[in-house]
C-alpha positions as CSV (number, residue, x, y, z in Angstrom):
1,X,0.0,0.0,0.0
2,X,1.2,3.8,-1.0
3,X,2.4,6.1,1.7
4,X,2.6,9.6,0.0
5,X,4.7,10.7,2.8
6,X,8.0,12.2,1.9
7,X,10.8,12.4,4.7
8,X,14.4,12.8,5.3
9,X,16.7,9.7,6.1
10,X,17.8,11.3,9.0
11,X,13.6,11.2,10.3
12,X,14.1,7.0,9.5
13,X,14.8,4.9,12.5
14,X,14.6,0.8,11.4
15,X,12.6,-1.6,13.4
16,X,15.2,-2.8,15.3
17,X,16.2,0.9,16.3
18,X,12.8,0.8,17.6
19,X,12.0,-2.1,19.6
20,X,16.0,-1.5,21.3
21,X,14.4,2.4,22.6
22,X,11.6,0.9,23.4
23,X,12.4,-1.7,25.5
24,X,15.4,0.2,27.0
25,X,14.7,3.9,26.8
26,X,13.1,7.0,29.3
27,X,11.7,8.5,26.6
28,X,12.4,12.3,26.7
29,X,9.8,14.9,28.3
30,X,11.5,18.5,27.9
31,X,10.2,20.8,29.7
32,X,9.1,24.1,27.3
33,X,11.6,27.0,27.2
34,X,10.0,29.3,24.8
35,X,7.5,31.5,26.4
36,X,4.8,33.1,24.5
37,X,3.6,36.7,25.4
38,X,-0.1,36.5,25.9
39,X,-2.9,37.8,28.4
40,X,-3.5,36.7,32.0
41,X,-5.2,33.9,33.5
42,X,-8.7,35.1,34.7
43,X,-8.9,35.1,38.4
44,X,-11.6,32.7,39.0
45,X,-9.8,29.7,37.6
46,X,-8.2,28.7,40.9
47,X,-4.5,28.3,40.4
48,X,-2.3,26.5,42.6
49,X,1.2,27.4,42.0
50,X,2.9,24.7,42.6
51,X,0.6,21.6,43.7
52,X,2.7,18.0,44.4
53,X,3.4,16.1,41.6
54,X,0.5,12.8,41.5
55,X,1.8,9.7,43.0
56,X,0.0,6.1,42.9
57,X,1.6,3.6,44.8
58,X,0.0,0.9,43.2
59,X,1.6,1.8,39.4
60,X,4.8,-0.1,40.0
61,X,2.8,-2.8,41.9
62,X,0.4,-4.0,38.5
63,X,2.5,-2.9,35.1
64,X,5.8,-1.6,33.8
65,X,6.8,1.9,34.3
66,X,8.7,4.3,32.1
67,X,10.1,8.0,32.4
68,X,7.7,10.5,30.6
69,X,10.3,12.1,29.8
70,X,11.9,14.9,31.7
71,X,9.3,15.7,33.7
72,X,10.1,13.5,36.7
73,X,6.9,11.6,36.2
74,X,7.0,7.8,35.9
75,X,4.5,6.6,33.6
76,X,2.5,3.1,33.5
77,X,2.7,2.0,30.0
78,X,-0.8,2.0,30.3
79,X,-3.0,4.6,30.2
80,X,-6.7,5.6,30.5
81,X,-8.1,7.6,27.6
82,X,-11.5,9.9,28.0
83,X,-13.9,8.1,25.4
84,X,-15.5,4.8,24.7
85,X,-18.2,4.7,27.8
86,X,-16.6,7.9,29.9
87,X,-17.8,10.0,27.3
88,X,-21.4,8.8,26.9
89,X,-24.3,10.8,28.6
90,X,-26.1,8.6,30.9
91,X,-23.3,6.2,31.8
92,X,-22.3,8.1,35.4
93,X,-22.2,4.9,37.2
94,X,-20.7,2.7,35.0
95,X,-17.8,5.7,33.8
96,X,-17.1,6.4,37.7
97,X,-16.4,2.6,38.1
98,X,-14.0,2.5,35.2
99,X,-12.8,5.3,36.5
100,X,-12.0,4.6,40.2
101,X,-10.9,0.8,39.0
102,X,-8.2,2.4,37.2
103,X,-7.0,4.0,40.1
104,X,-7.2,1.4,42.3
105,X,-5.0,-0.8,39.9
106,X,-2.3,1.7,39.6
107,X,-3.3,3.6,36.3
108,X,-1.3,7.0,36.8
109,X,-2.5,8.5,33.6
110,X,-5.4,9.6,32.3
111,X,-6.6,11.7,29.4
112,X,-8.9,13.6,28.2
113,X,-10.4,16.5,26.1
114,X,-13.4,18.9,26.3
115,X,-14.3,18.4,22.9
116,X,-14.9,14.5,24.5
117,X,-18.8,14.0,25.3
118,X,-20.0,17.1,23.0
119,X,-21.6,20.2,24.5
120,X,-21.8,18.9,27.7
121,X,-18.0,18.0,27.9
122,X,-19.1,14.3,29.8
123,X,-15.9,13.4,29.7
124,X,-14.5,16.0,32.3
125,X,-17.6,15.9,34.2
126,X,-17.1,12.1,35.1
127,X,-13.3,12.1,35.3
128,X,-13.9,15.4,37.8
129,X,-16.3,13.6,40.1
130,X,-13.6,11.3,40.8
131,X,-10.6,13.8,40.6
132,X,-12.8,15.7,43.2
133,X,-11.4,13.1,45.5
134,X,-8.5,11.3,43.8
135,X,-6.8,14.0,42.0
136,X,-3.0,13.3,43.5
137,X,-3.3,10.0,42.3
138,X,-2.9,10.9,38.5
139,X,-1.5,12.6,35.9
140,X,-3.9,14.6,34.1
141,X,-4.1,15.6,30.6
142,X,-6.6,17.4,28.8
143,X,-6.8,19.4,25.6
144,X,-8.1,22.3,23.8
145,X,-9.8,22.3,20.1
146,X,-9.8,26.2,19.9
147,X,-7.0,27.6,18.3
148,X,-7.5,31.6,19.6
149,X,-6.3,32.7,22.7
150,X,-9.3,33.8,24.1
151,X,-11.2,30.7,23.2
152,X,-8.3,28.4,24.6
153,X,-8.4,30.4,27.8
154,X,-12.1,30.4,28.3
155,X,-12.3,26.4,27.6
156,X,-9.0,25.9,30.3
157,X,-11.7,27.8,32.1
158,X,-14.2,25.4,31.8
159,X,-12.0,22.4,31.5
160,X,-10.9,22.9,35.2
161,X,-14.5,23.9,36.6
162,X,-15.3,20.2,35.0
163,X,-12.4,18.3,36.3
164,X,-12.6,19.4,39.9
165,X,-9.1,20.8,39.9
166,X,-7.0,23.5,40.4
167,X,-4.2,22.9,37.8
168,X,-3.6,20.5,35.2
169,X,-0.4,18.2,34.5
170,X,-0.6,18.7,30.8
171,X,-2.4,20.8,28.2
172,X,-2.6,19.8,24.4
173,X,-3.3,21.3,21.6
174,X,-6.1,18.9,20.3
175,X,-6.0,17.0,17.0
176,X,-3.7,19.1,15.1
177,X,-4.1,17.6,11.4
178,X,-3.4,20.6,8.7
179,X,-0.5,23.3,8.7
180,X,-3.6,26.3,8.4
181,X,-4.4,25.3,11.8
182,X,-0.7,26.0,12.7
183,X,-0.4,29.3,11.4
184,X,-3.6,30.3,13.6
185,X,-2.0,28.5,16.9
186,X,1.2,30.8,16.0
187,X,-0.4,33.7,15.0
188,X,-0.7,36.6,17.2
189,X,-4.0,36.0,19.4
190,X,-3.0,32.2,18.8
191,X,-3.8,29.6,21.4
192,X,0.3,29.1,21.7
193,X,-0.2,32.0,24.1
194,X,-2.9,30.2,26.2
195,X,-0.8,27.4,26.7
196,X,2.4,29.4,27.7
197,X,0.4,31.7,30.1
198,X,-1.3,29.0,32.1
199,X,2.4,27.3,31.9
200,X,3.9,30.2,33.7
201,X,0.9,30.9,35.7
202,X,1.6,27.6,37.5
203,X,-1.7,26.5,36.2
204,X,-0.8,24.1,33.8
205,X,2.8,21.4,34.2
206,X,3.8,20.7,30.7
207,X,2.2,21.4,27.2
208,X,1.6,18.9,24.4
209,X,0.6,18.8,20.5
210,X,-1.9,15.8,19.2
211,X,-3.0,14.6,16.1
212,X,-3.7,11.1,14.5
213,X,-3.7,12.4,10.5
214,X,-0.8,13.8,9.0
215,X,2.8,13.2,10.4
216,X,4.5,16.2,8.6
217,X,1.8,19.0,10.4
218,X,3.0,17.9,13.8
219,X,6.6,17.8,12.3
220,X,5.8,21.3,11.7
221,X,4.4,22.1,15.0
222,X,7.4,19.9,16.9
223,X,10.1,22.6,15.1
224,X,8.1,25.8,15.9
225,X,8.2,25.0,19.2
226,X,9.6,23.0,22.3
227,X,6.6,20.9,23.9
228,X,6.8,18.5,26.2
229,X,4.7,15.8,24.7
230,X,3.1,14.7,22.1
231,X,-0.2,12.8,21.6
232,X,0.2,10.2,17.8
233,X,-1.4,8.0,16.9
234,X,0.7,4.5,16.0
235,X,-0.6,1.4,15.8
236,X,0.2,-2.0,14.0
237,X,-0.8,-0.7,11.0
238,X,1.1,2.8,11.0
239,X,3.3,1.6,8.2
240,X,1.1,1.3,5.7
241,X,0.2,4.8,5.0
242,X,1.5,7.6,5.8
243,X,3.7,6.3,8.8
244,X,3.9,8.3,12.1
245,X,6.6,5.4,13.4
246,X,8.9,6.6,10.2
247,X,8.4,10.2,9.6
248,X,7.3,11.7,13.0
249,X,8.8,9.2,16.1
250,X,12.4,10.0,15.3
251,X,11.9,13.7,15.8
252,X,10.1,13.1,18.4
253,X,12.8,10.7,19.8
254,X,15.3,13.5,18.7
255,X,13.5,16.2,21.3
256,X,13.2,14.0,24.3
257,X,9.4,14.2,24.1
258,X,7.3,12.5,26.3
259,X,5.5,10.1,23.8
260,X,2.0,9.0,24.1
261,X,0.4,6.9,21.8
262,X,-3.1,6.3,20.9
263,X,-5.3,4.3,18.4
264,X,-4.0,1.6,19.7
265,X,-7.0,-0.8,18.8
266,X,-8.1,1.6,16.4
267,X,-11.4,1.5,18.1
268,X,-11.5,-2.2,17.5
269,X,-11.6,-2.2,13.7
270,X,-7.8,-3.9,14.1
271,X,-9.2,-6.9,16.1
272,X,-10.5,-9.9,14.7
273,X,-13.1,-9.9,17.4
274,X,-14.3,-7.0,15.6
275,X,-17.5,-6.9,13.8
276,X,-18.3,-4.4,11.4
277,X,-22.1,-2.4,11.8
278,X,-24.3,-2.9,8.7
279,X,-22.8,-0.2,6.0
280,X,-25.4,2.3,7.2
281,X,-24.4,3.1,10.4
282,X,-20.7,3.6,9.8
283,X,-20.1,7.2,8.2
284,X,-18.9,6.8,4.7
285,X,-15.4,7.9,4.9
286,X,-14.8,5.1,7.4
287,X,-17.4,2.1,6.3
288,X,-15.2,-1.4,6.9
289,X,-16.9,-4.9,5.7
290,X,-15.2,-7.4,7.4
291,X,-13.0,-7.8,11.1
292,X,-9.3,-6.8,11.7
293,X,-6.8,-9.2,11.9
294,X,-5.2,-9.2,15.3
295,X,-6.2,-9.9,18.9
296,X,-6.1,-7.2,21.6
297,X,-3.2,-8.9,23.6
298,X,-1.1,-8.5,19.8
299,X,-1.9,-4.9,19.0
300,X,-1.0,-4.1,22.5
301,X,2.2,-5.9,22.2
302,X,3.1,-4.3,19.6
303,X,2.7,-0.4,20.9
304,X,4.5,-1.1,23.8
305,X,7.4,-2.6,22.0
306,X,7.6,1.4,20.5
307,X,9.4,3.9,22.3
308,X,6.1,5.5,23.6
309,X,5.8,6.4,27.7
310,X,2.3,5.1,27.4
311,X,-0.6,4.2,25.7
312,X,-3.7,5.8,26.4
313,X,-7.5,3.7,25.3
314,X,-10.6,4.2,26.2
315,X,-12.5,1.6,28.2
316,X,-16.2,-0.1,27.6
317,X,-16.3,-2.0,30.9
318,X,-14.1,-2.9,34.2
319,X,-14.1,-6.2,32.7
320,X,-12.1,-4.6,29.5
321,X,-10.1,-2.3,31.8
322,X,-8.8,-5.4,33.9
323,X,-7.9,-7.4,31.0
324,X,-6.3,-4.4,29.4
325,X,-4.4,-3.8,32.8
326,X,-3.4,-7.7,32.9
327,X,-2.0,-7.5,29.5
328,X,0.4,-4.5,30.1
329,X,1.0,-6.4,33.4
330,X,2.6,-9.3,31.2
331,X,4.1,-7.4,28.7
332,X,7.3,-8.3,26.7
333,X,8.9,-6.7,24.0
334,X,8.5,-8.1,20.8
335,X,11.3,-8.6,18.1
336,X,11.9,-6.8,14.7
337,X,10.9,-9.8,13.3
338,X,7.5,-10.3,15.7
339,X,7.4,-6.5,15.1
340,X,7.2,-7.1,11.0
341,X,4.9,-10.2,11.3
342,X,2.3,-8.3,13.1
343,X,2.8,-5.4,10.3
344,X,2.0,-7.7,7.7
345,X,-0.9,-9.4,9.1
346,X,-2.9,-5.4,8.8
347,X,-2.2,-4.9,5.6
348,X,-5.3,-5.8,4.1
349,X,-7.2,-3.8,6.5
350,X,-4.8,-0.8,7.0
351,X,-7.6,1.5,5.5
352,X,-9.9,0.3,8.2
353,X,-7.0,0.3,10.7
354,X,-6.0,3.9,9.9
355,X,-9.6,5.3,9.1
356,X,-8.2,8.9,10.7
357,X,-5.6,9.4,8.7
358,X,-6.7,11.3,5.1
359,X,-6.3,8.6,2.1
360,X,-8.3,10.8,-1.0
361,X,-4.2,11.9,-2.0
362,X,-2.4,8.7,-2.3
363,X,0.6,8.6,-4.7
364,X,2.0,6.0,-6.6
């Protein structure tokens, strides 16, 4: 399959370059130099200026544990994302059990975003009505959408009023995916100056990029300026279009960046346990006829064998969340040659497998 991707050789690390960082390295979390002139927090928000860094003593206890960089924090490699059930309406009780489960069996990360659960930001809500009472027991990401300063700052706003807290760990810009969307963030009145004012506020840790569409944007984004993590997408079938483990993890490698990876599953459309809805219910840039290839203990495997700090999915049940929990529990790196096999086996589904990345410009 095409990848219309165009990179350097110096951007190219091979598979076995890979699995040997991931299985041995801290990957890299600098912590951002470059401050952004911009307005002031607004009083209301309830800063903390320097609140303890989250510690669960439970982490070390149930999975493996890596550096997030430079930030101090040690990671579990996994990590609970917003979505799936958390960011349903009417699933309070069943989110706040996922929630609290986590927590319980040492997951030290969690993410989220308020575009997560619409309007109504359910997401935040749930994750806040346990932060109210847990919040030193995580690491807590969230994002903003909004590329103006104004509109950043009022959703940080918001974001906090919705997760219960006083300060976040890290703040991302949310699904960066085209370079007009850069050029905004950068411009004067950008959100870059939301994110460096709640930075030195004391309001926010560490700020992040994400995006899950075009590696060469958030190439872009990485060399304007010096975040502290980054949010991709890689999963088995990365290398099959437009490949964030070729053209976008060895920068990211390069700059110490605390690496989080997500799609991991791909929403289950990677798993052979998958089964497709009827063509009408899937929107039509997406629609997939038949199941993945690989079971969820393989596509895990395989994302942990990167040189990511963690891997963030979202959670259906506690019943999933255990089982996802017991898998990074019993984790070992796979070979280049594991590594390749799995590759292979998602090629006939990589479209399916990589539904958020664009495929209308493919060339030869």
């Amino acid at each position: 399959m095409a990848d219309n991707s165009k990179t350097s050789n110096s951007l190219t690390l091979s598979r076995r370059d890979l699995v040997r960082t991931g299985v041995a390295a801290a990957v890299g979390l600098s912590v951002g130099a470059g401050t952004v002139r911009g307005g002031a927090i607004p009083e209301d928000a309830g800063l903390a200026p320097s609140p303890a860094p989250p510690f669960n003593s439970r982490t070390h206890l149930n999975m493996p544990m890596r550096n997030l960089g430079k930030t101090g924090f040690r990671v579990g490699i996994f990590a609970l994302g917003g979505q799936a059930t958390i960011e349903q309406p009417g699933t309070e009780e069943e989110s706040l059990a996922i929630i609290n489960r986590a927590l319980d069996l040492g997951v030290n990360y969690i993410d989220t975003a308020a575009a997560y659960g619409g309007r109504d930001q359910w997401s935040q809500k749930y994750i806040g009505r346990v932060m109210k009472h847990r919040r030193s027991e995580t690491f807590l990401a969230t994002k903003t959408h909004l590329r103006t300063y104004d509109d950043s700052m009022r959703l940080l706003e918001s974001s906090l009023k919705q997760l219960q807290t006083d300060h976040l760990d890290l703040w991302q810009l949310h699904n960066i995916t085209r370079t007009e969307q850069l050029d905004q963030i950068f411009a004067e009145g950008g959100a870059i100056h939301a994110l460096t004012k709640a930075r030195d506020e004391g309001v926010v840790r560490f700020l992040g990029i994400s995006g899950h569409a075009e590696p060469h944007v958030l190439t872009d984004g990485l060399r304007r300026f010096p975040f502290d993590a980054i949010l991709l997408a890689v999963n088995a079938a990365d290398r099959h279009h437009l490949s964030f483990i070729e053209h976008l993890l060895p920068l990211c490698l390069e700059q110490e960046l605390g690496i989080i990876g997500m799609k991991i599953p791909s929403r289950g459309r990677i798993l052979a346990s998958w089964t497709p809805p009827p063509a009408e219910e899937q929107p039509a840039w997406a629609r997939a006829s038949r199941p993945g290839t690989l079971t969820i203990a393989e596509a895990f495997q395989y994302a942990y064998s990167l040189p990511i700090s963690t891997a963030i999915v979202g959670c259906d049940t506690v019943a999933q969340l255990e089982e996802n929990v017991r898998l990074a529990r019993d984790f070992n790196p796979l070979s280049p040659a594991q590594m390749q096999a799995l590759e292979a086996k998602t090629r006939e589904i990589a479209r399916q497998a990589l539904f958020f990345r664009p495929w209308e410009t493919q060339s030869a």
